[in-house]
DSSP file (Angstrom, degrees, kcal/mol; ACC not computed):
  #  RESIDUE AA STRUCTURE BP1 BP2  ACC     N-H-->O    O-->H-N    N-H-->O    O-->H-N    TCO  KAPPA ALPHA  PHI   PSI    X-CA   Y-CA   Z-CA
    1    1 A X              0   0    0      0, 0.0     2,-0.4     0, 0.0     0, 0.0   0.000 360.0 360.0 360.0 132.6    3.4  -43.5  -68.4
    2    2 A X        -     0   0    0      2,-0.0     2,-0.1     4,-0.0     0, 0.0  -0.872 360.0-128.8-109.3 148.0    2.2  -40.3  -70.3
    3    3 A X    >>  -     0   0    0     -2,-0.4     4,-1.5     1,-0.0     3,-1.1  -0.355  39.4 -89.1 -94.0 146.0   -1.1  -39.9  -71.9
    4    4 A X  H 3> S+     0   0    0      1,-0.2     4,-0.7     2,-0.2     5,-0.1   0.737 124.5  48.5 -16.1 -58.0   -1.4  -38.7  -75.5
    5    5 A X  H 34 S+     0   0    0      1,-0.2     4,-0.3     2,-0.2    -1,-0.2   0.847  98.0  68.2 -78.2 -24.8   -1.5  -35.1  -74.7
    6    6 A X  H <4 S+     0   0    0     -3,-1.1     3,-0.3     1,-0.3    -1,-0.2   0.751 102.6  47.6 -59.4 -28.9    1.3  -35.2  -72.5
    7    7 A X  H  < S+     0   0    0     -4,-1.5    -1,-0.3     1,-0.2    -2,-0.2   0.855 110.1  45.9 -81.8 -22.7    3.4  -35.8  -75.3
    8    8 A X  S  < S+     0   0    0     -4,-0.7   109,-3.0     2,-0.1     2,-0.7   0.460  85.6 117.9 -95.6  20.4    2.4  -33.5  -77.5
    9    9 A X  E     -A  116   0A   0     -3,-0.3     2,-0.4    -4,-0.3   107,-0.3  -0.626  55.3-153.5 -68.8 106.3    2.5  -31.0  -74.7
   10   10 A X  E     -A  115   0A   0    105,-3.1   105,-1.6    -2,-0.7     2,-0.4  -0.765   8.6-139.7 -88.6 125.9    5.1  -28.4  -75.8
   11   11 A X  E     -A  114   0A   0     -2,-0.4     2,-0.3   103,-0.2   102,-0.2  -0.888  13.9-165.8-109.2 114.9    6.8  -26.5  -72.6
   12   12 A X        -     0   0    0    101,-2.1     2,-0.6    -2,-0.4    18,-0.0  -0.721  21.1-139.5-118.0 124.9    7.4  -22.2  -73.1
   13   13 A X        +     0   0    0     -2,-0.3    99,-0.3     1,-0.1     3,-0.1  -0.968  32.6 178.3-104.1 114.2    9.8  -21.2  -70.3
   14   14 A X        -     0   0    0     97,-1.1     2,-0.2    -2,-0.6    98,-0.2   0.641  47.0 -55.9 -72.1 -31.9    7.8  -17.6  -69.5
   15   15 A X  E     -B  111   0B   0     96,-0.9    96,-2.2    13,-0.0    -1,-0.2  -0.932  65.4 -66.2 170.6-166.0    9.4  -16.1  -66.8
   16   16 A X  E >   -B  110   0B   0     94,-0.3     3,-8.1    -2,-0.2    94,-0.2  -0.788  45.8-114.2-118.7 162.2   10.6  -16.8  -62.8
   17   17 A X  G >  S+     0   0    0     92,-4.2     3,-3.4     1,-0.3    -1,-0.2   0.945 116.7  65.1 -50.6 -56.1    8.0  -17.2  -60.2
   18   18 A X  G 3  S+     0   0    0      1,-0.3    -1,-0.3    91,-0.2     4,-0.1   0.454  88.3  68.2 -73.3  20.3    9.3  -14.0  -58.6
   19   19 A X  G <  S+     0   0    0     -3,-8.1     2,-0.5     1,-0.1    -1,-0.3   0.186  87.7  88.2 -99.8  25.1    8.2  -11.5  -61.9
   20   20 A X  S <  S-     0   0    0     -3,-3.4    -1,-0.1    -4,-0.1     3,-0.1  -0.912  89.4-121.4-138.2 141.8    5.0  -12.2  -61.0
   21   21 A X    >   -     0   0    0     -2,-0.5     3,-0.8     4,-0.2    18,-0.5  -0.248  35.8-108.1 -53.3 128.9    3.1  -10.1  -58.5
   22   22 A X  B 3  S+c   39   0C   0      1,-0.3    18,-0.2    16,-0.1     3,-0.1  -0.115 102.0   5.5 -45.7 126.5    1.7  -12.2  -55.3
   23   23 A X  T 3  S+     0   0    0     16,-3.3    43,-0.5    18,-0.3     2,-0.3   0.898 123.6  74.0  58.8  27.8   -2.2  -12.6  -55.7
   24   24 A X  E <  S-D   39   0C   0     -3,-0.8    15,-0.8    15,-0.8     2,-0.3  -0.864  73.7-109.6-155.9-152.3   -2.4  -11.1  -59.0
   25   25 A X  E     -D   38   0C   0     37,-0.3     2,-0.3    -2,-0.3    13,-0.2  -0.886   7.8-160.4-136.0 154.9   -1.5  -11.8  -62.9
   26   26 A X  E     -D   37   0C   0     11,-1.1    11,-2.7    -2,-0.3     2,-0.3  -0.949  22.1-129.6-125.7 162.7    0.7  -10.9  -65.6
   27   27 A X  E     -D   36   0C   0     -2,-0.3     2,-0.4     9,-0.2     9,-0.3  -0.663  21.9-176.0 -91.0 153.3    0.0  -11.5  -69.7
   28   28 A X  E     -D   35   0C   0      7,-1.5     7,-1.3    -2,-0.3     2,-0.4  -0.821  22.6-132.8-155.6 132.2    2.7  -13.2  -71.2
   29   29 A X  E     +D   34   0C   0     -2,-0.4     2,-0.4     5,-0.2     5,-0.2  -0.653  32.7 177.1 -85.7 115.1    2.3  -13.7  -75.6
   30   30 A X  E >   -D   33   0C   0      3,-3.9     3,-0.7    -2,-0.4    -2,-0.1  -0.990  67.9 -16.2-137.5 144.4    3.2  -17.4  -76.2
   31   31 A X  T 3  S-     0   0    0     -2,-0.4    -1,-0.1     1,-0.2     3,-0.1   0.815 130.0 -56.7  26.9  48.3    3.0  -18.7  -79.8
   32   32 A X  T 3  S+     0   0    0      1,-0.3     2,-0.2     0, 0.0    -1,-0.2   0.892 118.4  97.6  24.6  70.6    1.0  -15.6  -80.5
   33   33 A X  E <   - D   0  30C   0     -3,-0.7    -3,-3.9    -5,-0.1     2,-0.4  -0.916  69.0-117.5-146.6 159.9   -1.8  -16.0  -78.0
   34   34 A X  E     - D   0  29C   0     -2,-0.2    17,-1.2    -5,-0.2    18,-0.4  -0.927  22.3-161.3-128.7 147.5   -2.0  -14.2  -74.4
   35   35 A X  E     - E   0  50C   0     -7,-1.3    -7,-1.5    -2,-0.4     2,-0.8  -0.998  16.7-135.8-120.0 107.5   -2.0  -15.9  -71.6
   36   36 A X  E     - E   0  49C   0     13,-1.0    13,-2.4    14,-0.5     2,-0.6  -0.570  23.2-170.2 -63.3 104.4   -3.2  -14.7  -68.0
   37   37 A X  E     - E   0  48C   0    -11,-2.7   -11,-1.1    -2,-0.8     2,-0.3  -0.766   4.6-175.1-112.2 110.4   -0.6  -16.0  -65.9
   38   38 A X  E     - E   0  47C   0      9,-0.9     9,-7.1    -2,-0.6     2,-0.3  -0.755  12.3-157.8-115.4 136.2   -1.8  -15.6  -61.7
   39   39 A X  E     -cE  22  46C   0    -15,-0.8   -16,-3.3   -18,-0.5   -15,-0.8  -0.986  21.3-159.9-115.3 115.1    0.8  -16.6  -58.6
   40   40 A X  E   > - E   0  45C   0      5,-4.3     5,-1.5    -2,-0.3     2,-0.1  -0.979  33.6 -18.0-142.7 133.5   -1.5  -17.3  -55.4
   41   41 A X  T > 5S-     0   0    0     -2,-0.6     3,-0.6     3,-0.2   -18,-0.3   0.037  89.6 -55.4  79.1-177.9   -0.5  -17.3  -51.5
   42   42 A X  T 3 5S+     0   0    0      1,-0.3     2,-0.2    -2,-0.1    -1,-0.1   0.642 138.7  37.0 -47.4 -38.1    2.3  -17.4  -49.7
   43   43 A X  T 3 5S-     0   0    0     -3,-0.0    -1,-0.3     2,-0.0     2,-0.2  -0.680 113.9-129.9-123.7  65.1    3.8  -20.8  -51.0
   44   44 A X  T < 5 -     0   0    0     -3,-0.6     2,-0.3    -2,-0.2    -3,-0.2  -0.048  22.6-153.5 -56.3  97.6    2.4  -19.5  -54.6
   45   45 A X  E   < -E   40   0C   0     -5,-1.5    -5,-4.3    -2,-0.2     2,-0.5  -0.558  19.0-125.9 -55.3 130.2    0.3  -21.6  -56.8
   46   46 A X  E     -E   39   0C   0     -2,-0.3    -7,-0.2    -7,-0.2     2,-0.2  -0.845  21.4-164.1-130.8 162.2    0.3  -21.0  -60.0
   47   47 A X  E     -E   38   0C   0     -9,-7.1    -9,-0.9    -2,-0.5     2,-0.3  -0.626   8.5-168.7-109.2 144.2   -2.4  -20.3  -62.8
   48   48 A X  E     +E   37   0C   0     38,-0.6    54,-2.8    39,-0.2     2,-0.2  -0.783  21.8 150.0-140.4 124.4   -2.9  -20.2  -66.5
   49   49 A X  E     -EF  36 101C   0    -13,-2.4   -13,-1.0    -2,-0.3    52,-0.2  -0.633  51.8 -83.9-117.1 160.5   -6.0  -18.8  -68.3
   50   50 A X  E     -E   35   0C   0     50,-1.8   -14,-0.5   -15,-0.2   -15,-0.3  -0.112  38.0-144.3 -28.4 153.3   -6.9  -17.0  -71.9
   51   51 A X  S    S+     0   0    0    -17,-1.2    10,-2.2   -16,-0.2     9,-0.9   0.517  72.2  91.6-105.9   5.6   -6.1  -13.8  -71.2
   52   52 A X  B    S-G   59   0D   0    -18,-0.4     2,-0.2     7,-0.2     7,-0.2  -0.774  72.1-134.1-106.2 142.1   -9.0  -12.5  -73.3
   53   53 A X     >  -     0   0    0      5,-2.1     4,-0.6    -2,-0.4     5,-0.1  -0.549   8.6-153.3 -83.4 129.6  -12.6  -11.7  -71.5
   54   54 A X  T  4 S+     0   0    0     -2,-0.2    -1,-0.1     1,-0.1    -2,-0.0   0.599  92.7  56.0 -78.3  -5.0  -15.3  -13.2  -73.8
   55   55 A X  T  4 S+     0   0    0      3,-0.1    -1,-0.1     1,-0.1    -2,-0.0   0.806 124.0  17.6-108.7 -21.9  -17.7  -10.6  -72.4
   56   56 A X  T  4 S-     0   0    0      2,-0.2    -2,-0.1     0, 0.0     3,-0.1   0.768  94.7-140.7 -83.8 -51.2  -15.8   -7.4  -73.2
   57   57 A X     <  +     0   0    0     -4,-0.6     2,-0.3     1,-0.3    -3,-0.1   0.893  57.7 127.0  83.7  47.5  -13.7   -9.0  -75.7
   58   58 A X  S    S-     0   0    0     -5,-0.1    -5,-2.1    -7,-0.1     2,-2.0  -0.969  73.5-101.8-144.0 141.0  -10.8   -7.2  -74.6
   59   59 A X  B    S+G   52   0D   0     -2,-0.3    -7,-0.2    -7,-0.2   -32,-0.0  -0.517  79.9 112.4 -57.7  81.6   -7.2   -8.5  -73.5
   60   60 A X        +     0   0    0     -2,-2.0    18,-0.6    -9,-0.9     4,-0.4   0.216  15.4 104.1-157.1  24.6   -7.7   -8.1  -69.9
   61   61 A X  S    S+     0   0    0    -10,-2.2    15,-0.2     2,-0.2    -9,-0.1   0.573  77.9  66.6 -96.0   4.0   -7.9  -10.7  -67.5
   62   62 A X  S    S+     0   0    0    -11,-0.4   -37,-0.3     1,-0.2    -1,-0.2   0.364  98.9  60.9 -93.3   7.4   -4.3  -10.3  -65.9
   63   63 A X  S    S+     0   0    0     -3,-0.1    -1,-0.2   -37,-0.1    -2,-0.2   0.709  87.1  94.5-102.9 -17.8   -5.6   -7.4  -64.9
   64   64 A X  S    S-     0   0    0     -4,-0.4     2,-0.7     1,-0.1   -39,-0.2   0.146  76.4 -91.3 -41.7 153.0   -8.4   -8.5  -62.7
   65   65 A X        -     0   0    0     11,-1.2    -1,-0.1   -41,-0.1     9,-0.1  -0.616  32.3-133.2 -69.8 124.9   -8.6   -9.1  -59.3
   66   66 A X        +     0   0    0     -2,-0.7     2,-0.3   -43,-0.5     9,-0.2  -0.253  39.3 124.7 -73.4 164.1   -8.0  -12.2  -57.6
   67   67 A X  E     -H   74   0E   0      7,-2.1     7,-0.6     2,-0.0     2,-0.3  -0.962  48.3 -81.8-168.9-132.7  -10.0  -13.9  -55.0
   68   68 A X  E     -H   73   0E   0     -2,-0.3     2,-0.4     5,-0.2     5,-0.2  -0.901  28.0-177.2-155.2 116.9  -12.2  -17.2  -53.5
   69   69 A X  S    S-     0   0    0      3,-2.7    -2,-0.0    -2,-0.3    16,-0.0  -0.904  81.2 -29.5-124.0 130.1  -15.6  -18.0  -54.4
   70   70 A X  S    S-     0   0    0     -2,-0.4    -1,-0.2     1,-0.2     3,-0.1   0.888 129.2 -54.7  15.4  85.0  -17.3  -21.0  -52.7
   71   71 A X  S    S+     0   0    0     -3,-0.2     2,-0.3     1,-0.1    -1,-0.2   0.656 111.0 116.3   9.8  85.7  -13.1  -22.3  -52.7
   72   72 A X  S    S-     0   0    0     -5,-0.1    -3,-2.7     2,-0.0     2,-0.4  -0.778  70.5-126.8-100.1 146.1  -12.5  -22.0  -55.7
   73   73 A X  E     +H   68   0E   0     -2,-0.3    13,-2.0    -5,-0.2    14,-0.5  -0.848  44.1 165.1-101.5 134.2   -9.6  -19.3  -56.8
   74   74 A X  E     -HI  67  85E   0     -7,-0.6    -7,-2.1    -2,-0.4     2,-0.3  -0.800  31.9-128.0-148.6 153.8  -11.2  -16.9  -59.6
   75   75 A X  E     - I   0  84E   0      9,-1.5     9,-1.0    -9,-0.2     2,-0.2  -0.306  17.0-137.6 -62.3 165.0  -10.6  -13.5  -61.5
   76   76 A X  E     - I   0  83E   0     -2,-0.3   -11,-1.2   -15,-0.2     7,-0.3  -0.623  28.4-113.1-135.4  99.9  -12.8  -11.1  -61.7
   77   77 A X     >  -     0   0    0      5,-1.5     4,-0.7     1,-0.2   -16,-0.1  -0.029  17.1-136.5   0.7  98.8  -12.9   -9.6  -65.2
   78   78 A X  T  4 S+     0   0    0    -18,-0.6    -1,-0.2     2,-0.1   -17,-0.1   0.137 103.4  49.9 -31.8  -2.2  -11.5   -5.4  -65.0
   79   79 A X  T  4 S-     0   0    0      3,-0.1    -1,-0.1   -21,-0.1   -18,-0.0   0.697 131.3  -7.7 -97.6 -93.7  -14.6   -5.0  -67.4
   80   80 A X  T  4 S-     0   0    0      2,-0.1    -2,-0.1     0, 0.0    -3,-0.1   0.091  91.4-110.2-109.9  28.6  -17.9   -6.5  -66.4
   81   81 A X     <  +     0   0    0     -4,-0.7    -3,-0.1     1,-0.2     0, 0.0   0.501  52.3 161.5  49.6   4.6  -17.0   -8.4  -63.3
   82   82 A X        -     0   0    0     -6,-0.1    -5,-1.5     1,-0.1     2,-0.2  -0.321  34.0-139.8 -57.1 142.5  -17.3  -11.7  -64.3
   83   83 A X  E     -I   76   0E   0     -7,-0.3     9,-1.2    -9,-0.1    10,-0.6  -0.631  21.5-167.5-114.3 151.5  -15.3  -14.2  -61.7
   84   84 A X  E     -IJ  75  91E   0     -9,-1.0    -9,-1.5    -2,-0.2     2,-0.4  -0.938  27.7-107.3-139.8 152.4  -13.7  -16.8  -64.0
   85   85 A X  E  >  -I   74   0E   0      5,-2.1     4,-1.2   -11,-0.3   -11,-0.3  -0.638  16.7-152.5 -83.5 116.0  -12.1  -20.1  -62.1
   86   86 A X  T  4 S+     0   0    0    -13,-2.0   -38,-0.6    -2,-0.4   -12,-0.1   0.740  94.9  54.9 -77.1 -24.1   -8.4  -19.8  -62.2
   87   87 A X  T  4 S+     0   0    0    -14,-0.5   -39,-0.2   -40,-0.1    15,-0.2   0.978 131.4   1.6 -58.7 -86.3   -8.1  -24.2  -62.1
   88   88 A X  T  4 S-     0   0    0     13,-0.1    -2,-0.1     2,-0.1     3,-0.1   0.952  93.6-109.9 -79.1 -51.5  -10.6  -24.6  -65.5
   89   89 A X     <  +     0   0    0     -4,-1.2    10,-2.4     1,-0.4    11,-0.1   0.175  61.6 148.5 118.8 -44.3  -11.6  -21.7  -66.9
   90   90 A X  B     -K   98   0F   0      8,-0.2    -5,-2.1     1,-0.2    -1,-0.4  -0.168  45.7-126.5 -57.2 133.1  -15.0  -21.7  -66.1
   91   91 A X  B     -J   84   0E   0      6,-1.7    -7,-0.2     4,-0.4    -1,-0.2  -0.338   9.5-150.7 -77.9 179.8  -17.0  -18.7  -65.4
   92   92 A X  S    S+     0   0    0     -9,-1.2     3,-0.2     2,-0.1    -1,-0.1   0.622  96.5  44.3 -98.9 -25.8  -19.0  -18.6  -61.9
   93   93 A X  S    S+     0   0    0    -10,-0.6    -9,-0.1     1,-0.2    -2,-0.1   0.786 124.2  31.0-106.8 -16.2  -22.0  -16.2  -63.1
   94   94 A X    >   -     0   0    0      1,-0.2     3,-1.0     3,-0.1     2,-0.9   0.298  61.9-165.2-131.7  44.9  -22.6  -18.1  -66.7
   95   95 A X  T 3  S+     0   0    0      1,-0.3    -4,-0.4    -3,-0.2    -1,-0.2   0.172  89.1  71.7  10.2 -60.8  -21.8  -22.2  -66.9
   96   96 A X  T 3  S+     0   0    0     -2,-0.9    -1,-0.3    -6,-0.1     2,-0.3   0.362  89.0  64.4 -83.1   0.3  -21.9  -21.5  -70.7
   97   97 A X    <   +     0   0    0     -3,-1.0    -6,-1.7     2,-0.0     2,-0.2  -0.850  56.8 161.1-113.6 159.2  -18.5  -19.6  -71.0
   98   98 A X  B     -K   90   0F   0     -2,-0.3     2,-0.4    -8,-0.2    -8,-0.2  -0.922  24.5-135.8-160.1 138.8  -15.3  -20.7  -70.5
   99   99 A X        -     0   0    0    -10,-2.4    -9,-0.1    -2,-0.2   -46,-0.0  -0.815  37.5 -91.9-113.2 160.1  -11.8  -20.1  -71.1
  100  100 A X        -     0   0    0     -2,-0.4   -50,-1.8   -11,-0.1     2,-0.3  -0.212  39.2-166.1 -38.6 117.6   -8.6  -22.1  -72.2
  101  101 A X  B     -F   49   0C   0    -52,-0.2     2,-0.3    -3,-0.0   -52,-0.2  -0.890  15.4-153.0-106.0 157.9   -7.1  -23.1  -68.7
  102  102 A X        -     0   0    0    -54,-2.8    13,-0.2    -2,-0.3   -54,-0.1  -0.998  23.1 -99.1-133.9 136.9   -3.1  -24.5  -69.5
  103  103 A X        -     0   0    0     11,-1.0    11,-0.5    -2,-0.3     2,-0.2   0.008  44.4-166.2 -73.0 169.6   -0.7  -27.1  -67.5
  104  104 A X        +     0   0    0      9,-0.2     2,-0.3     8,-0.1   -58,-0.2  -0.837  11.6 178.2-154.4 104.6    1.7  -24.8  -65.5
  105  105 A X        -     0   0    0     -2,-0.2     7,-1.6     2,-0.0     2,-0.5  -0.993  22.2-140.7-136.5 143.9    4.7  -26.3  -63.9
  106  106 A X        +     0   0    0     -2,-0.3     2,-0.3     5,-0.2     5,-0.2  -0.856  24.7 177.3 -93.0 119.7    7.6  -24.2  -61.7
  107  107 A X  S >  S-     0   0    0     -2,-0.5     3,-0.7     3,-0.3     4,-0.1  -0.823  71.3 -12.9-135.0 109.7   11.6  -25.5  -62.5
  108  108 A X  T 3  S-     0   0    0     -2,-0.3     3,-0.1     1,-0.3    -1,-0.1   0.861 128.6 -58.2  65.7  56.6   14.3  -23.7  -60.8
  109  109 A X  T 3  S+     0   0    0      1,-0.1   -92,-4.2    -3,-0.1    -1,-0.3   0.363 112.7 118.0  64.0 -12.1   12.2  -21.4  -60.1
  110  110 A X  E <   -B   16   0B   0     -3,-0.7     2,-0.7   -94,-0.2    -3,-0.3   0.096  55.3-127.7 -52.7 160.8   11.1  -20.5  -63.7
  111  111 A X  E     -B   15   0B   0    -96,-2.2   -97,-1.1    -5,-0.2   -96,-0.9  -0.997  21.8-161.9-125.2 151.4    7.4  -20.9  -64.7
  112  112 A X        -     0   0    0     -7,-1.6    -8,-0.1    -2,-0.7    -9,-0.1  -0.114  16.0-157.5 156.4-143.1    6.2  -22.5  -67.2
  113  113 A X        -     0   0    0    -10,-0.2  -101,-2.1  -102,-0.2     2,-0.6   0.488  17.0-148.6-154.7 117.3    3.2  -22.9  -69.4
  114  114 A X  E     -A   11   0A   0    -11,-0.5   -11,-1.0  -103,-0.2     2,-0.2  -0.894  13.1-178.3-135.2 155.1    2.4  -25.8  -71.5
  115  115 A X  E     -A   10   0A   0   -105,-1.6  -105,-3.1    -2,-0.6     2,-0.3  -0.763  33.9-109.3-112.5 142.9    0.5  -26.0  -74.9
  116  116 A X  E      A    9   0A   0   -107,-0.3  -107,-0.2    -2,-0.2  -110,-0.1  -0.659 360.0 360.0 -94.6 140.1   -0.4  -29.1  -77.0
  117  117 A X              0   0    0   -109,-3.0    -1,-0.1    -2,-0.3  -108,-0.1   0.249 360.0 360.0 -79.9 360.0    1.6  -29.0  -80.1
């Protein structure tokens, strides 16, 4: 049975798992918004965030670095450093920001990315 939002969930095929770099992100413009889209490990999970930093306010978080902060898988904002939580959204250094995190699903190898209609 699917829940409200799962139906209005609209699914944007973005690109295949292998054009994006291992442990890092790409942007990709879907219904004209960017998206930080991040492939992590070996057997690659994948992520979708805002791509814009609320603290520079600049299109940049698929350029960050990746990494693990008390487990949990984060950015770290090319700007000011700020780790954001690749799952939610959530920053680590200010509970009172956040960004849009977005369902993500891999089919035939393809990724992606879905947005409620």
């Amino acid at each position: 049975m699917q829940t409200a939002q799962q139906e209005n969930t609209v699914w944007h095929d973005i690109c295949a798992i292998s054009d994006i770099p291992k442990n890092a992100g790409i942007a990709a413009l879907v219904n004209g918004q960017q998206i930080a889209i991040f492939s992590i490990g070996k057997q690659p999970q994948v992520f979708a965030i805002d791509n814009h930093d609320p603290f520079s306010k600049a299109n940049v978080l698929a350029r960050g670095i990746t990494g693990n902060i008390n487990d949990a898988l984060v950015v770290a904002s090319p700007i000011y450093k700020q780790h954001f939580n690749l799952a939610t959204g959530q920053c680590i250094e200010d509970e009172s920001v956040c960004v849009d995190s977005y369902a993500v699903r891999i089919d035939n190898n393809r990724v992606f990315i879905g947005l409620t209609a």
